[in-house]
C-alpha positions in Angstrom: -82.6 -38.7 -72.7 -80.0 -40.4 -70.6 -77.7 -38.7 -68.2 -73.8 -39.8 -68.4 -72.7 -42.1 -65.9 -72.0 -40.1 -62.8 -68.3 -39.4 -61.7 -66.6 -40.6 -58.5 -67.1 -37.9 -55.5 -70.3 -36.3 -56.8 -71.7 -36.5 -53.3 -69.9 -33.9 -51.9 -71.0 -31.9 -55.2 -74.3 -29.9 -55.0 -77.1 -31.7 -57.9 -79.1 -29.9 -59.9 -81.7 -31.1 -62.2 -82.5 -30.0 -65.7 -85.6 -31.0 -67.5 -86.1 -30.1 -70.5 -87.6 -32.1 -73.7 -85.6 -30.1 -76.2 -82.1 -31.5 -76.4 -80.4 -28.0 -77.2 -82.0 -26.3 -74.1 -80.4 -29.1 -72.1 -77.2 -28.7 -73.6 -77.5 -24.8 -73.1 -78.6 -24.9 -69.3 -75.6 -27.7 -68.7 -73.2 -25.3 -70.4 -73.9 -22.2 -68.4 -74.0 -23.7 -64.9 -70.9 -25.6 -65.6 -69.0 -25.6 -62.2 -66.7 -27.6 -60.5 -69.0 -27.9 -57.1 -72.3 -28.6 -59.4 -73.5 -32.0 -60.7 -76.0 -31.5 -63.2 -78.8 -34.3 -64.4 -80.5 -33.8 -66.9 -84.0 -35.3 -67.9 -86.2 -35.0 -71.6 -89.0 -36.5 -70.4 -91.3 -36.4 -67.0 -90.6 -40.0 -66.3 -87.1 -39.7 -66.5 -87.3 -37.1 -64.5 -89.2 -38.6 -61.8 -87.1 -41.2 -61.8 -84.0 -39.2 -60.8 -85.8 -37.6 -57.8 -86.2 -41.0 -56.3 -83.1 -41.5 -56.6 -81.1 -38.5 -55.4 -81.6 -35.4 -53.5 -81.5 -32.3 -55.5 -80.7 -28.5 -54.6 -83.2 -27.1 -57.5 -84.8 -28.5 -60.0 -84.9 -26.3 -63.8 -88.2 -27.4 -65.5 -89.5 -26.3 -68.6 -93.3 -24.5 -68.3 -94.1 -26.7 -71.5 -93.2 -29.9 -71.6 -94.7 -32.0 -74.6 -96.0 -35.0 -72.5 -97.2 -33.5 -69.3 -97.4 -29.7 -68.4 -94.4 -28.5 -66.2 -96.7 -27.4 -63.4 -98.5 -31.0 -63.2 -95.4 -32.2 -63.0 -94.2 -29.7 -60.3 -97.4 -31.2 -58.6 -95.9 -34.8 -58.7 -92.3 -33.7 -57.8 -94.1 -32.0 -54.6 -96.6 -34.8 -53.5 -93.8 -37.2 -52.9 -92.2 -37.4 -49.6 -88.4 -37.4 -50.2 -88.6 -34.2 -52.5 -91.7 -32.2 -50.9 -89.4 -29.5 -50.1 -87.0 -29.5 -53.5 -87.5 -25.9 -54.8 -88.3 -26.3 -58.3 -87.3 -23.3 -60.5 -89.6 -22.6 -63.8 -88.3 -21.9 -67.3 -90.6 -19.9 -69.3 -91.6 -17.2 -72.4 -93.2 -13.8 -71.6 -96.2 -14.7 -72.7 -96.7 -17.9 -70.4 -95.4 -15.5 -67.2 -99.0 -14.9 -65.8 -100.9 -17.4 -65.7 -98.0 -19.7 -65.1 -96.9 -18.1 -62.1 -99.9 -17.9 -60.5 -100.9 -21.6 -61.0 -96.8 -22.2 -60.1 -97.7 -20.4 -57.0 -100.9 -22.9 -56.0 -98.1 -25.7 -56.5 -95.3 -25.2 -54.8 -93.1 -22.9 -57.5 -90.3 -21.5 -55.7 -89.1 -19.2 -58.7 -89.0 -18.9 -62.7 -86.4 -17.6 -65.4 -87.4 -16.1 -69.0 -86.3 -17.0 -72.2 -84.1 -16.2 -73.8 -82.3 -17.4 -71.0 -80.0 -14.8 -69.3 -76.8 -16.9 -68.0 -75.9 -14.2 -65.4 -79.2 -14.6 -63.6 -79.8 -18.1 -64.1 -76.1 -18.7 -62.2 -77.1 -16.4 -59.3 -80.6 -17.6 -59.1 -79.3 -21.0 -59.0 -76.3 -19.8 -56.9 -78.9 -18.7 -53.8 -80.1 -22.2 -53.3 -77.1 -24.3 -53.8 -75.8 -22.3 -50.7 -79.1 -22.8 -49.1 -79.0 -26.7 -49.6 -75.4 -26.8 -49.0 -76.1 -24.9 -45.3 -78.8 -27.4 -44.3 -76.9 -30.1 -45.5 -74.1 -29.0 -43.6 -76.4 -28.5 -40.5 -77.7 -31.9 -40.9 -74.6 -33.6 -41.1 -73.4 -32.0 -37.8 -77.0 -32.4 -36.2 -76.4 -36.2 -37.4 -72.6 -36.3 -35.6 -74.0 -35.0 -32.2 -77.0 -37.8 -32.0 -74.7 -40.4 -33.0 -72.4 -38.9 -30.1 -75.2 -39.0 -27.3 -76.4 -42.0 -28.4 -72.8 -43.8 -28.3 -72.4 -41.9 -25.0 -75.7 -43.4 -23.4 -75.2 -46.9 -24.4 -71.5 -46.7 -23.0 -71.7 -49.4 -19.7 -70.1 -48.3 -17.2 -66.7 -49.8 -15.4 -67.4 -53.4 -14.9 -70.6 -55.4 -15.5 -73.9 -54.0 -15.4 -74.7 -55.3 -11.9 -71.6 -53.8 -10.5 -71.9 -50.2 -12.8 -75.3 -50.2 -11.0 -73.8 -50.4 -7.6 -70.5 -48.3 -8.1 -73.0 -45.4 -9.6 -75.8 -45.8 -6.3 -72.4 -45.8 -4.3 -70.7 -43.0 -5.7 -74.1 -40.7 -5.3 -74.7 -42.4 -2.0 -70.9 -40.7 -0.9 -71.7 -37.6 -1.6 -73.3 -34.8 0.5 -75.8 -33.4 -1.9 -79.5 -34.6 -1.3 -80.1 -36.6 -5.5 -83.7 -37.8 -6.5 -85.0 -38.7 -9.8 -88.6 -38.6 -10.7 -90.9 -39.0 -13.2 -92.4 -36.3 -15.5 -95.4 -36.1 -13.2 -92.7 -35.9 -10.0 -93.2 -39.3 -8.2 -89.8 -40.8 -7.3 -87.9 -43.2 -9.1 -84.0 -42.6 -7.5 -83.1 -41.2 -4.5 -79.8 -41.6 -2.6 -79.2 -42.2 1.0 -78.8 -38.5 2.2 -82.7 -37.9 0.9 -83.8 -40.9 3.6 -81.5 -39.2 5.9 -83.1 -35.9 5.7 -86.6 -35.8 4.3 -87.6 -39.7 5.4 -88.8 -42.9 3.9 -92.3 -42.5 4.4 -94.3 -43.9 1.1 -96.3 -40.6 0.9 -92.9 -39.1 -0.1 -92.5 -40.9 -3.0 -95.9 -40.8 -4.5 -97.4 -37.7 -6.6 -95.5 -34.3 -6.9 -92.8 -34.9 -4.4 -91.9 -30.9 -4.3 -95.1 -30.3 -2.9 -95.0 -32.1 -0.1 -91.5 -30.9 1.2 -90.6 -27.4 -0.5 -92.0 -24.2 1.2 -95.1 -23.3 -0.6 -94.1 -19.6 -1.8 -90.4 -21.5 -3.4 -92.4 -24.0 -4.6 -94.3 -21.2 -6.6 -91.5 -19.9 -7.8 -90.3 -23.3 -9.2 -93.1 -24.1 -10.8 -93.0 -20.4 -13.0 -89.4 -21.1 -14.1 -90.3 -25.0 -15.2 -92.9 -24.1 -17.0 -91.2 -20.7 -18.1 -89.3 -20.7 -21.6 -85.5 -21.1 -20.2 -86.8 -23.5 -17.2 -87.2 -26.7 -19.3 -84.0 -26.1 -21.7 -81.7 -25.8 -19.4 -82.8 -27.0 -15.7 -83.9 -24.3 -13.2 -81.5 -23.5 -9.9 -83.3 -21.9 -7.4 -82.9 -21.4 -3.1 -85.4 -22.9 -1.4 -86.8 -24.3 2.0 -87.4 -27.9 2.4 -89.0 -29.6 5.0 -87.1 -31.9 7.1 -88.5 -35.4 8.2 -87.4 -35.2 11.8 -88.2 -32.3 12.8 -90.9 -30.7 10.3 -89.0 -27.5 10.1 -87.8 -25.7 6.4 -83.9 -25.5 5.8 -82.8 -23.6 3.1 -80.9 -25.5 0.0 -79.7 -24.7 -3.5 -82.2 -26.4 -5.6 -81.0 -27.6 -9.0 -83.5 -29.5 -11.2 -82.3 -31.0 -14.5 -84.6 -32.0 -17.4 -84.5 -36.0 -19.0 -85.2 -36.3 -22.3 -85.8 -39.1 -25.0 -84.9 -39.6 -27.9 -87.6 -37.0 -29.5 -86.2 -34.5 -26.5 -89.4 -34.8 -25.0 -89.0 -34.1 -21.0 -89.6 -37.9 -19.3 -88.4 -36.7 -15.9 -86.1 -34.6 -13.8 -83.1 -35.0 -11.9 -82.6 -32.7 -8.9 -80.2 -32.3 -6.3 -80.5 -29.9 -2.9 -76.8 -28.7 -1.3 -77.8 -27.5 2.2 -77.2 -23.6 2.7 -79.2 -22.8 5.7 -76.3 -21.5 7.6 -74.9 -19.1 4.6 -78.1 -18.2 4.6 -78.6 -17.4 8.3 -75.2 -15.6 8.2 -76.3 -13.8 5.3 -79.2 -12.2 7.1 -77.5 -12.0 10.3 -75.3 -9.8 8.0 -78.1 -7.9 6.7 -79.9 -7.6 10.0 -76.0 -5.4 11.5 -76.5 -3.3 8.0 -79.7 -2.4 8.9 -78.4 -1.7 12.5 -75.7 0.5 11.5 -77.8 1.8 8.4 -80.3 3.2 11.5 -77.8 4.0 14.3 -75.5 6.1 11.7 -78.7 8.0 10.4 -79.7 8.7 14.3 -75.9 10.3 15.1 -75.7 13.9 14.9 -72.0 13.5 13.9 -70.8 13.3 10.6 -69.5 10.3 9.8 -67.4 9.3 6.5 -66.2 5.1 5.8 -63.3 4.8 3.2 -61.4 2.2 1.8 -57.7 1.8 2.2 -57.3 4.2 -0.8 -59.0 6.8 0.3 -61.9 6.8 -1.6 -65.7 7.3 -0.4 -67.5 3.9 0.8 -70.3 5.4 2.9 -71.7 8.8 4.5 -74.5 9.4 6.7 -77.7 11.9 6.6 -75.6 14.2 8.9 -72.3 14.1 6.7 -74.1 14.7 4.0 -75.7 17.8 5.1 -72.1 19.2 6.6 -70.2 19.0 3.1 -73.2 19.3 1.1 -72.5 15.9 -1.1 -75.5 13.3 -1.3 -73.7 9.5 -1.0 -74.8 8.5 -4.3 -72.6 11.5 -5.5 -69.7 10.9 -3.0 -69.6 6.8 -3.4 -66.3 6.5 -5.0 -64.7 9.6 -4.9 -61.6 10.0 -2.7 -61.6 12.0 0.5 -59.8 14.8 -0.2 -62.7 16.5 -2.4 -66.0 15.7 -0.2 -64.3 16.3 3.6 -62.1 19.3 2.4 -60.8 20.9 5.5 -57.9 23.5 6.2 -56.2 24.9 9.3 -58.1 27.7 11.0 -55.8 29.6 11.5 -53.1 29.2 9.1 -55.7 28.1 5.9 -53.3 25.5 5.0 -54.9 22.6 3.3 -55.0 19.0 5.0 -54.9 16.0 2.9 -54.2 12.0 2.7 -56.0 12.0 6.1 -56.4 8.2 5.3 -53.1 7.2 4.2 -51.5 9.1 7.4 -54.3 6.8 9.9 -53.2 3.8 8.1 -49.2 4.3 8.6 -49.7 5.3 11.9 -52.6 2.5 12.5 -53.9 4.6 15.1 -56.7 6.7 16.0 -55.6 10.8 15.5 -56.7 14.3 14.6 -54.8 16.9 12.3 -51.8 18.3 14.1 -52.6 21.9 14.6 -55.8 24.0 16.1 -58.5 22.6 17.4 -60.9 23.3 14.8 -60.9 22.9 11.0 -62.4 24.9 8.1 -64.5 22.9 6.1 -65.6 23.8 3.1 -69.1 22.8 1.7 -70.2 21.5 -1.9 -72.1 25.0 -2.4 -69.2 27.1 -1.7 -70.3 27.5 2.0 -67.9 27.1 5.0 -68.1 25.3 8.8 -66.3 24.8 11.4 -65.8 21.2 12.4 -63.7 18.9 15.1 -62.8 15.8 13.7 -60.9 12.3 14.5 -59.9 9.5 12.0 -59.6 6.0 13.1 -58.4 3.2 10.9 -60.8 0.1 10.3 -59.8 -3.6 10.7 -60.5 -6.9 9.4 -60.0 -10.8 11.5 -57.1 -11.0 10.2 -55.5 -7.7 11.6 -54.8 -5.9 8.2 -56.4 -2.8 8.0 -60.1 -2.5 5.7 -60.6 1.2 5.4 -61.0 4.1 7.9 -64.1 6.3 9.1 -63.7 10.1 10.1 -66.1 11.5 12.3 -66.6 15.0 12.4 -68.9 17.6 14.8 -69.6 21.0 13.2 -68.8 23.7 16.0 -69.9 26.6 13.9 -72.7 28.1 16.4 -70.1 26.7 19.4 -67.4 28.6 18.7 -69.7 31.9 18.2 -71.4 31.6 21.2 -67.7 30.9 22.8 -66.9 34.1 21.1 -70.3 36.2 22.2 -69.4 34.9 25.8 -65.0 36.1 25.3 -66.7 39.5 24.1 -69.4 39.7 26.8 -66.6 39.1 29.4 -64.1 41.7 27.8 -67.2 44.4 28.2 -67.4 42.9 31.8 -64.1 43.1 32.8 -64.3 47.0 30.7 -66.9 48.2 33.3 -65.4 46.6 36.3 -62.5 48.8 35.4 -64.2 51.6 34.9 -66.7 51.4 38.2 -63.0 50.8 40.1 -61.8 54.2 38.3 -65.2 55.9 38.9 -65.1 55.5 42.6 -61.2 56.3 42.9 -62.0 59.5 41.6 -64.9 59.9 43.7 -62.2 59.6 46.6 -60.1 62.0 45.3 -62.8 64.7 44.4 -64.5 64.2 48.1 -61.0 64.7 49.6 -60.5 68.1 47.7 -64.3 69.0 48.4 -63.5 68.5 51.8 -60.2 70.8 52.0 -62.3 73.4 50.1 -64.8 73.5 52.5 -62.5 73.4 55.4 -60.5 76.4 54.2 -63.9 78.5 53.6 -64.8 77.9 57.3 -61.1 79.0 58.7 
């Protein structure tokens, strides 16, 4: 059977192909996937059918189980050997009775699916449906796969400004100008590029340029660590940026630099070689642990003070306590961390039990060191429900540039103080009591030895 000439625009249409050697089946499967996005062939023999999958690439092909010159699985054999249409799923059309052992001899070659007859024109449109969208999706991924190698490959024969000797040298001066230590290598790591700031700082020595380069100039434990991510899963797709320590040529000494190696590909995407660059951090880094190292130090001298002490921010709200704060108000600082001051350091007037609050915003305005106006001493009252007395000053914290950071309050709990103050007030009162008394006592002595005396005097007259 011959197909109709094909129509202008059919490659944007999704083709099918219908074999069948019964004209009237043909006619019948045509008629029910008739759509405006399908372009159906049809065939009524195998070697017109053959013919057309040279020629075209299908989404499905419809065969017939029993086709009168060859059987529709030898045929599904010969579809499938050929290169261009190894993968076309072929979709076979068959009675009840042929469903076994058709299926599982369609299986051995390559059948993707079948249909019964009678044909039902629902299920033949949705079977047929499934992998038009399939073929129209990896179509559709081709294409743009297609657009983006045609892009790189127009981008990596682009010359750039000028003729090729002068591209060459604008590019080695461009990298030359810039601070950044470049190399190149190959994929087993022996130089190819370097720029001048690599002479400058590792040297020119030909042992630097031979073998795996890293290993002769990066510290052995970053080198490690490298190594893992390069050969990890993400390492090789994207590049690896690590911090690490290479060795200077001068002085033989490891500097720390941001490490940035980036993977060269081919045309297959196979790796061919690496481009890295090193930006020299050794004195972020050194001010980084300098930084560390005066944590530490405060970490350790505030756990060693036997004052509270509280750090806020300019908003009042909880940076850091120590061990000894912590104990007082009874919060723990992974608790406290955030919350503003007025509900960890609660504190009231001794006397008067009026609450004090926005110690922080009244430090700040005043940008001075102070205490709450008032007594001396200060309720505090603990997580638990518990109470203390505490003295406490606020100071305001700040930065270089004069504007204030935060504030800390320190705070001394004068519980056991104040009742030993007390003991020693009542102790003197009793004191002073018997003093009195003793002064009374012998007064009265006087008085009773002067009337003994009279007594005694008028006995004798």
């Amino acid at each position: 059977m011959v197909e109709d000439a094909p129509v202008s625009g059919t490659d944007d249409k999704i083709s099918l192909l219908l074999v069948d050697d019964h004209l009237d089946n043909l006619v019948a499967l045509a008629a029910i996937l008739s759509r405006p996005d399908y372009h159906c062939v049809t065939a009524s023999s195998v070697a017109e059918a053959l013919k057309w999958v040279l020629k075209k690439d299908f989404a499905a092909v419809l065969l017939d189980l029993q086709m009168s010159d060859l059987d529709g699985l030898e045929m599904a054999a010969l579809i499938h050997c050929k290169q261009g249409s190894r993968h076309v799923p072929i979709i076979f059309i068959t009675t009840t009775g042929k469903v076994d052992s058709g299926i599982v001899r369609g299986d051995v070659r390559g059948m993707v699916d079948y249909i019964l007859k009678p044909l039902n024109p629902d299920a033949l449109r949705a079977k047929v449906a499934a992998f038009a969208e399939l073929y129209r999706r990896n179509r559709q991924s081709q294409h743009q796969a297609d657009q983006i190698r045609r892009s790189e490959q127009r981008e990596q024969e682009r010359p750039l400004p000028g003729s090729h000797e002068l591209s060459g040298q604008w590019f080695r001066n461009l990298v030359d100008a810039i601070p950044q230590i470049v190399w190149m290598t190959d994929i087993c790591g022996a130089i190819t590029y370097c720029n001048r700031r690599w002479s400058e700082y590792i040297g020119t020595s030909p042992e630097l340029f031979k073998g795996d380069v890293l290993a002769n100039i990066m510290h052995p434990e970053d080198l490690s660590v490298l190594q893992r991510q390069v050969h990890g899963t993400t390492g090789t797709r994207e590049g690896v940026v690590i911090e690490a320590r290479l060795k200077k040529g001068e002085d033989h000494k490891y500097y720390w630099h941001l490490v940035q190696l980036l993977p060269e590909r081919n045309a297959s995407a196979a790796i061919v070689g690496w481009l890295g660059t090193a930006t020299d951090m050794h004195k972020r880094k050194q001010v980084e642990q300098q930084l560390a190292e005066s944590k530490e130090q405060l970490a350790i001298t505030l756990r060693c003070i036997g004052d509270g002490v509280i750090i806020m921010d300019t908003t009042g709200h909880v940076l850091l306590m120590n061990k000894a704060a912590e104990q007082l108000t009874g919060w723990v600082q992974a608790d406290a961390a955030g919350y503003p001051l007025d509900e960890v350091f609660r504190i009231e007037h001794q006397v008067t039990k009026a609450p004090i609050v926005d110690l922080v915003g009244t430090v700040l305005r005043e940008r001075g060191p102070g205490v709450p106006e008032g007594d001396d001493y200060f309720c505090l009252s603990q997580r638990d429900g518990g109470t203390r007395l505490v003295s406490n000053k606020i100071a305001p914290v700040f930065g270089l540039d004069k504007k204030p950071k935060g504030a800390v309050v320190v705070f001394q709990d004068v519980t056991e103080k104040q009742r030993v103050v007390e003991e020693q007030q009542k102790a003197s009162q009793i004191e002073s009591i018997g003093m009195l008394a003793r002064s009374i006592a012998h007064d009265f002595n006087n008085i009773l030895t002067a009337i003994m005396g009279n007594i005694s005097l008028g006995r004798a007259i």
